[in-house]
N, C-alpha and C positions, 0 to 999 in steps of 0.2 A: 761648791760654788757653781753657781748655771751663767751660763753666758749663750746668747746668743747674737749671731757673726752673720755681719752684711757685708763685710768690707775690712777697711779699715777700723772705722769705730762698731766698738759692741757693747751690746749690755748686758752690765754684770748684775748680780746680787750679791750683796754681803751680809754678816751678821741674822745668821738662820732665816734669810731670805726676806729679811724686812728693811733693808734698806737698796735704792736702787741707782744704781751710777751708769751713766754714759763712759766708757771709756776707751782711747787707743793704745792703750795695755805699755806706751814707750812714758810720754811725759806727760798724760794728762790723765785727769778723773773730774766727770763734772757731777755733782751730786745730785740724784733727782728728786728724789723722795723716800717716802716710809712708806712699809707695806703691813702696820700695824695690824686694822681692818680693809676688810675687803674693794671697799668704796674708794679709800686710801693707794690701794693697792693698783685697782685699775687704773685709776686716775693716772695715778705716777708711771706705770707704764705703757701707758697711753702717750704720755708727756715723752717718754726715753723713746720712744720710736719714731716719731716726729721727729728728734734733735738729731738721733741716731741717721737716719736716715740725708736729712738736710744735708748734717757733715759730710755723710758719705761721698753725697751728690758734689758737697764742695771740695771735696779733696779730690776725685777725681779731674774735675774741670780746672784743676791746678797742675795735676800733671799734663806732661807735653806728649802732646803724640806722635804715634811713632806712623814714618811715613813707610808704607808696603808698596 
């Protein structure tokens, strides 16, 4: 299983690395795409780093900071 980690949310692959999920590995899994063919493949992971990322950025700006 590959995962790659920005944060909180990461993208996984499952099922011999043809299908591609956004996930924060506690309660969620958003499905992206198949990575049947190549065209396929970029695309959808194209798609998961965009969402991936977005979240990232939202979950951040959700937590409270901490005052130094």
């Amino acid at each position: 299983m590959f995962t790659m980690s920005r944060g909180i949310w990461t993208i996984e692959k499952r099922k011999r690395q043809t299908e591609i999920f956004v996930t924060n590995r506690k309660t969620h899994d958003i499905f992206i795409g198949e990575g049947y063919n190549i065209k396929e493949y970029k695309h959808s992971m194209e798609l998961a780093k965009v969402i991936c990322e977005a979240l990232n950025n939202h979950e951040t700006k959700k937590r409270p900071q901490l005052i130094t």
